[in-house]
C-alpha positions in Angstrom: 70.6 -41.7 0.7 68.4 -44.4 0.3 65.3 -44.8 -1.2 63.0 -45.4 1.6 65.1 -42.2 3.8 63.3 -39.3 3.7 64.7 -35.6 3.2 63.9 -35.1 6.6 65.7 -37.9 7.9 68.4 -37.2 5.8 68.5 -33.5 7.1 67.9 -35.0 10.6 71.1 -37.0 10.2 73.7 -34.3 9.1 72.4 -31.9 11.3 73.3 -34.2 14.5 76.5 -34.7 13.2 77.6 -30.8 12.8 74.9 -29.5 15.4 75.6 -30.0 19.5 72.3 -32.0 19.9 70.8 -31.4 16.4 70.1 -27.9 17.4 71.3 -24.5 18.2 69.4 -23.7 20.9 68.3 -25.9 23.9 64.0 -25.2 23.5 64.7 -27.0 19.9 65.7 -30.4 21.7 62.2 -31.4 22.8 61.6 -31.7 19.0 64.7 -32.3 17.3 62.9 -34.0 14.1 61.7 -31.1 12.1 63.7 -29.8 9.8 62.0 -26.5 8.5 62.2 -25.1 4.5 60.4 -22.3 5.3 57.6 -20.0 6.8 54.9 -18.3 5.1 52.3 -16.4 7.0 50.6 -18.8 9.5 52.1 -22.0 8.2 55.2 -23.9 8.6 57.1 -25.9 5.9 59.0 -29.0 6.5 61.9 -30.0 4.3 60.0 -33.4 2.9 57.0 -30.4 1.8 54.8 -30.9 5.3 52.2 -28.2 6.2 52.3 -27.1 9.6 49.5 -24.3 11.3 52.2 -22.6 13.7 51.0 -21.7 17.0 54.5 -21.5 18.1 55.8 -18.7 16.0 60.0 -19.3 16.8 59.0 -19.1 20.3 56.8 -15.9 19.9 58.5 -13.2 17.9 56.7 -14.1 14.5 54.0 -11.8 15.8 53.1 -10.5 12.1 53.6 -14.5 11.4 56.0 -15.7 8.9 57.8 -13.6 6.1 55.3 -10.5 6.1 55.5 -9.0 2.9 55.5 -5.3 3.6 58.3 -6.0 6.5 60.3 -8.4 4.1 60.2 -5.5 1.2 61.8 -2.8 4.1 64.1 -4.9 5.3 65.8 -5.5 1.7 65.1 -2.1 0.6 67.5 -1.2 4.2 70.4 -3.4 3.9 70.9 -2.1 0.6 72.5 1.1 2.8 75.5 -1.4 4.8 74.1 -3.1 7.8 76.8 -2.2 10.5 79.3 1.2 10.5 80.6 1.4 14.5 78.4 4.9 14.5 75.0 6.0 14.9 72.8 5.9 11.9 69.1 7.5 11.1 67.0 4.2 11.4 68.4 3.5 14.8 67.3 7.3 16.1 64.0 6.9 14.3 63.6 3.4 15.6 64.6 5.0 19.1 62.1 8.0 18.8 59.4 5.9 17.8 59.4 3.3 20.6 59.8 6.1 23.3 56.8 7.6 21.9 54.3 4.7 22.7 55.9 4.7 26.4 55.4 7.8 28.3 57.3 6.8 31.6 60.4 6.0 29.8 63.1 8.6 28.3 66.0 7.2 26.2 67.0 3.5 25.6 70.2 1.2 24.2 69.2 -1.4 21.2 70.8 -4.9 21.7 71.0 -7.9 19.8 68.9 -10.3 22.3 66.7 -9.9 25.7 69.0 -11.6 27.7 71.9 -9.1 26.8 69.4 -6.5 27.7 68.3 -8.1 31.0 72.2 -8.3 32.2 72.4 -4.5 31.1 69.2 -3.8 33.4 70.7 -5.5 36.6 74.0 -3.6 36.0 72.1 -0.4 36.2 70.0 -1.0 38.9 73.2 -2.2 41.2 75.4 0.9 40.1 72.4 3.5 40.5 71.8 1.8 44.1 75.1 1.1 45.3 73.2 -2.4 46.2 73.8 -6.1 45.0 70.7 -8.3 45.1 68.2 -8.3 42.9 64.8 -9.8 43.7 62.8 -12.5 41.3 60.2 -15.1 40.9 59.7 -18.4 40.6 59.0 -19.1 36.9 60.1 -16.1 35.1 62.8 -16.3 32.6 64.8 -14.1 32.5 67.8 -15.6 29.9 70.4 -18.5 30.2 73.6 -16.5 31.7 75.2 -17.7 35.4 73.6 -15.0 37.5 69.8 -15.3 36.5 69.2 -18.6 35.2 67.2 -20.9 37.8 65.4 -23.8 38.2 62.8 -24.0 41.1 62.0 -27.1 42.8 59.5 -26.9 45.9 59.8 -23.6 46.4 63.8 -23.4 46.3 65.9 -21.9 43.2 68.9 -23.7 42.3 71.1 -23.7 38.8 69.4 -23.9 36.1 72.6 -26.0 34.5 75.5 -28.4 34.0 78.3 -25.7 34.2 76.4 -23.1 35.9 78.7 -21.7 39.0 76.3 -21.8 41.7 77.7 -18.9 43.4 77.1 -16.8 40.7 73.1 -16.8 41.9 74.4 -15.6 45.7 73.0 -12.0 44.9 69.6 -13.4 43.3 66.8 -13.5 45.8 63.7 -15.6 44.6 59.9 -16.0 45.6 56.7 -16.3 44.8 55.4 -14.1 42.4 51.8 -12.6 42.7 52.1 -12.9 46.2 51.8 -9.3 47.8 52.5 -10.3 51.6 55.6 -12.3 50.6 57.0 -9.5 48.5 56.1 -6.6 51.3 57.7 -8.9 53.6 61.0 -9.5 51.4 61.8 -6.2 51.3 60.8 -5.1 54.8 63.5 -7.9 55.9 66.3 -7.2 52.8 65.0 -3.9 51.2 68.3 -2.6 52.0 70.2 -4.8 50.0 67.8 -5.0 46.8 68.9 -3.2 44.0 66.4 -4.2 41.3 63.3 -6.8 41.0 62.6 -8.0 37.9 59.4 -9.9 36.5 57.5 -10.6 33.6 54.4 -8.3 34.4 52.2 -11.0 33.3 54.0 -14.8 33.3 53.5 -16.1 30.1 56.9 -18.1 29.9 54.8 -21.0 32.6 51.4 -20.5 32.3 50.1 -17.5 30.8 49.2 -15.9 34.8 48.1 -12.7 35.2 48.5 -10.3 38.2 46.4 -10.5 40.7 44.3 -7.1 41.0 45.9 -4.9 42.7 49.5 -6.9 42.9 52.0 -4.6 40.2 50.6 -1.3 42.3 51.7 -2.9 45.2 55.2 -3.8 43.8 56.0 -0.8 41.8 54.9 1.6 45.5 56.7 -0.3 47.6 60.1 -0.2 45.1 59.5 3.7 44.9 59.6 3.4 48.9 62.4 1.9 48.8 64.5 2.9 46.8 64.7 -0.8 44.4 64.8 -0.4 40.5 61.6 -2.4 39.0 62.4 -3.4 35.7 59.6 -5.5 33.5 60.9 -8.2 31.3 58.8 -8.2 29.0 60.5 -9.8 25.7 57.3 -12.0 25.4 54.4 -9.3 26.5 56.1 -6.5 24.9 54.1 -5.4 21.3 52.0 -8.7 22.1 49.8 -7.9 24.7 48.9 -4.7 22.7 51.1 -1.8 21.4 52.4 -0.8 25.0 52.6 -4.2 26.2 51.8 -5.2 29.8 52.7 -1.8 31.5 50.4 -0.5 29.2 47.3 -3.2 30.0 47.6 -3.3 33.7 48.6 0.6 33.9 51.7 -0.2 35.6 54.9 1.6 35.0 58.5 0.1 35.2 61.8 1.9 35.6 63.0 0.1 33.2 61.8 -2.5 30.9 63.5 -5.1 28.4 61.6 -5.7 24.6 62.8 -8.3 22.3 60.5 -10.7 20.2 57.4 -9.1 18.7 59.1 -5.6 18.8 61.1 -6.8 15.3 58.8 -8.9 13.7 61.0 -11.6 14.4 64.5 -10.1 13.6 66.8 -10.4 16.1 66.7 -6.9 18.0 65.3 -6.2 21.7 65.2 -2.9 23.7 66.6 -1.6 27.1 64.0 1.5 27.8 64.0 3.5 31.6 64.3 6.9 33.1 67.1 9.1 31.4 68.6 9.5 35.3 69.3 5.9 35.2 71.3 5.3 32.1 73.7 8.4 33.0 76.7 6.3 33.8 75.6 4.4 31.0 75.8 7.6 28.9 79.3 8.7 30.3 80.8 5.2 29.0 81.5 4.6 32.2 79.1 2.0 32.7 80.0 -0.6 30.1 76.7 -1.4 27.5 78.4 -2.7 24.2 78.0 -4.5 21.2 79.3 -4.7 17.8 75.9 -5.7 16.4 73.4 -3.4 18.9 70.8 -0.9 16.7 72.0 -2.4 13.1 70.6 -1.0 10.2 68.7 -4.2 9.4 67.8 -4.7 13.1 66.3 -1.1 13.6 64.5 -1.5 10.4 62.3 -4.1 11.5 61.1 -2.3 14.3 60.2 0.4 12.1 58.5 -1.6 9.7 56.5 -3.6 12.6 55.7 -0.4 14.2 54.1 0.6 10.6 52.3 -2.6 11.3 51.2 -2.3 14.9 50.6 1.5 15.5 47.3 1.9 14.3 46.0 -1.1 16.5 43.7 -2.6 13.7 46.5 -5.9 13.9 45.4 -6.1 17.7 41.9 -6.0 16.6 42.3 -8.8 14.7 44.2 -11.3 17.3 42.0 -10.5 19.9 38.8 -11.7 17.7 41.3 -14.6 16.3 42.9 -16.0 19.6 39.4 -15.9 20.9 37.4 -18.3 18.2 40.6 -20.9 18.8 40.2 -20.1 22.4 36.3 -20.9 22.3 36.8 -23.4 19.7 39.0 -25.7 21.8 37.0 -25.2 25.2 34.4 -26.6 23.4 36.2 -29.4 22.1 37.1 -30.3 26.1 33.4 -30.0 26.8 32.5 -32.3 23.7 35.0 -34.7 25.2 34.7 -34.4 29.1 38.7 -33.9 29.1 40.6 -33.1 32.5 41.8 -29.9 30.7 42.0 -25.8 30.8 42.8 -22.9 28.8 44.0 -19.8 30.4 45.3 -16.6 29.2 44.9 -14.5 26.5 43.7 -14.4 22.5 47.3 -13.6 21.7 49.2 -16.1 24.4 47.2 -18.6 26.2 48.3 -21.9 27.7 46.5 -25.1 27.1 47.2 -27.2 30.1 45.7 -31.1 32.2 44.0 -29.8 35.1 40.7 -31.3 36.6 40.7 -28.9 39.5 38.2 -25.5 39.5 40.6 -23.5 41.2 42.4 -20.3 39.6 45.8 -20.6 38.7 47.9 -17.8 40.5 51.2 -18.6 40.8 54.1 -21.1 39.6 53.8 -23.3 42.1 50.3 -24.3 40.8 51.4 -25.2 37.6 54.4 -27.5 38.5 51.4 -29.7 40.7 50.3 -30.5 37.7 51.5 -33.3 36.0 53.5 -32.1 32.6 54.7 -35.1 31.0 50.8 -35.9 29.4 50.5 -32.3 28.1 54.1 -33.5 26.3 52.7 -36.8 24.7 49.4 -34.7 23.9 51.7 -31.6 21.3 53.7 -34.5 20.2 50.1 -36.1 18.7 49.0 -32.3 17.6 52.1 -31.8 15.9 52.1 -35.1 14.2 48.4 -34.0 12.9 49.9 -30.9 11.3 49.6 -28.3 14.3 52.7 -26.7 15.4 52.8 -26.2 19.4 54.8 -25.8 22.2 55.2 -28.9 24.6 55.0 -26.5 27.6 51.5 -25.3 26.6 52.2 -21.4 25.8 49.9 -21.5 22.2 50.9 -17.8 20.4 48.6 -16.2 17.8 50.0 -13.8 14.9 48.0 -11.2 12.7 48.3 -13.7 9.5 46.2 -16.4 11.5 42.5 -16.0 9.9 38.9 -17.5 11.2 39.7 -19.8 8.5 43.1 -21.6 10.1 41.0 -21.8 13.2 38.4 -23.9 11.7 41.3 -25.9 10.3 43.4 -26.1 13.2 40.0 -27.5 15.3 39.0 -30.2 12.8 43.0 -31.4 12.7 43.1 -31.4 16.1 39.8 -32.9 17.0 40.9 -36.8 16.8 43.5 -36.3 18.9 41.1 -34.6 21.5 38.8 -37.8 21.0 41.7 -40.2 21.0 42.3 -38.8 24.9 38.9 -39.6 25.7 38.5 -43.2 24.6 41.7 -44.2 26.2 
């Protein structure tokens, strides 16, 4: 290495040699240049000793933020016991018993390793207990990377979502608009019979932090009870977010079944199938294939007991809400100071930060891909380079370890960068 190379770049350099693009995961490519030593509470570490105020929070689950110490201590008290034996064990009933308690709708559950296991489990379910093949979804909802539900959506029309992606393996996905009650009433007057299952994100935080319009998840979840179509909430980024019960618990709208992932863990890799016992029968039986070699570990079902001793008493929610909403307030008023084309909207806990001159309310997907992206893009790469760790989509997450102090931080660092828009 030579003298004028940093660590970073260093780092930077062997990674792209052993690493497919740098990185092992496809999000990580619109920033392939930090390399992270480690997390602590609201703050990011690069390898060259680079203090970063993470709003990003590995793409959400950090919801505690970064190496809590209470979960940390569990965790390596737990895998002390063996962290896999190809049986039951007592944190993964507990863990199980626990979660069911906060939802009343739901009856029993299976533990996986990742949301997008559990979404493929959901749509196998809701085609076997219907004897149908389509399942319904939205424009802008993710819903994982595999064949039959990754898309990308273009004027109103889904396509693959990849190189390599067989495109008939989206021939049983219907998509539309989301919070648009006349097109879904419509959809299944003209295919109900074939829709097995409609799947959403009960509140669309993956593009652009969108709630439901009143009234719109009471119209879906009656008119899937009329006909007979399994609704099943994704909600791996609301889920233990949005408040202990999530988005079915904040709009008072309940799924039949529901995937959980993220927050759930405290950032372990674990996520949640959860539904009506009558569903999972087959599933029960073994005759309905759910497996996997790493689903309900000890380490795995641990942190959701551990972040469930964090969350239940709802004084962590407290805090966020009062949090998110001073860097909420704080950087409205920095677009005010500034007379910047630009919005917030969403919550304290997710929000998206976004260019947009216009006055109107942003509904639906097809609003947000009007709007030019590529400026939001140059604008994280500037907040990031001033020491503020964001997502170049917009989505800004806050944890419990985020204090009234980091906001005040996090709005002077960011303030040139607000003013250096305005004079150009």
């Amino acid at each position: 290495m030579t003298d004028t190379k940093t660590v970073q770049q260093d780092f930077q350099e062997r990674a792209n040699r052993v690493l497919a693009g740098g990185v092992t995961s496809n999000t990580r490519l619109l920033n392939p240049h930090l390399i992270v030593e480690r997390g602590s509470g609201s703050r990011l570490f690069d390898v060259d000793g680079r203090e970063y105020i993470d709003f990003l929070l590995g793409q959400g689950p950090n919801f505690l933020g970064y190496a809590p110490p209470r979960v940390v201590a569990k965790l390596a008290e737990a895998q002390k016991d063996g962290v896999i034996f190809a049986a039951t064990h007592r944190r993964e009933v507990e863990a199980a018993e626990r979660i069911l308690a906060i939802f009343p709708w739901a009856e029993t559950l299976r533990f996986g390793s990742s949301s997008s296991e559990m979404v493929q489990a959901a749509l196998r379910i809701a085609r076997q207990n219907t004897g149908r093949k389509y399942i319904l979804r939205f424009h802008g909802h993710y819903h994982g990377w595999f064949d039959n539900i990754q898309i990308r959506s273009e004027d109103g029309k889904a396509g693959v979502g990849s190189l390599g992606q067989v495109p008939e393996a989206l021939e049983q996905v219907i998509t539309i608009n989301w919070n648009d009650t006349e097109e879904f009433l419509r959809t299944l007057r003209e295919r109900g019979h074939e829709i097995a299952g409609v799947i959403m994100e009960p509140i669309m935080l993956n593009s652009g932090a969108i709630e439901p319009r009143p009234g719109y998840l009471e119209a879906v979840r009656q008119a899937c009870s009329d006909n007979g179509s399994v609704l099943i909430f994704d909600e791996t980024i609301s889920g233990f977010r949005l408040g202990l019960s999530g988005a079915s618990g904040r709009f008072g709208v309940s799924p039949d079944l529901a995937v959980y992932g993220k927050a759930m863990a405290a950032g372990w890799p674990c996520a949640a199938l959860i539904g009506k016992r009558e569903l999972f029968a087959e599933v029960a039986t073994g005759r309905l294939t759910h497996a996997g070699t790493f689903n309900g570990n000890v380490v795995a079902t641990a942190a959701v007991l551990a972040a469930l001793d964090e969350l239940e008493s709802g004084e962590v929610y407290k805090k966020v809400e009062a949090v998110g909403g001073e860097l909420i307030d704080g950087i409205r008023a920095l677009i005010a100071k500034y007379d910047l084309p630009m919005r917030v909207q969403g919550l304290p806990m997710a929000f998206h930060l976004r260019f947009d001159s216009s006055d109107d309310e942003i509904t639906s997907y097809e609003q947000i891909q009007a709007l030019e992206s590529g400026r939001y893009s140059d604008f994280a790469q500037h907040l990031i380079e001033l020491g503020v760790w964001v997502a170049y989509r917009g989505i800004w997450y806050v944890s419990a370890a985020h204090t009234s102090e980091d906001v005040a931080e996090t709005l002077a660092r960011i303030e040139p960068a607000f003013k250096a828009l305005a004079d150009s």
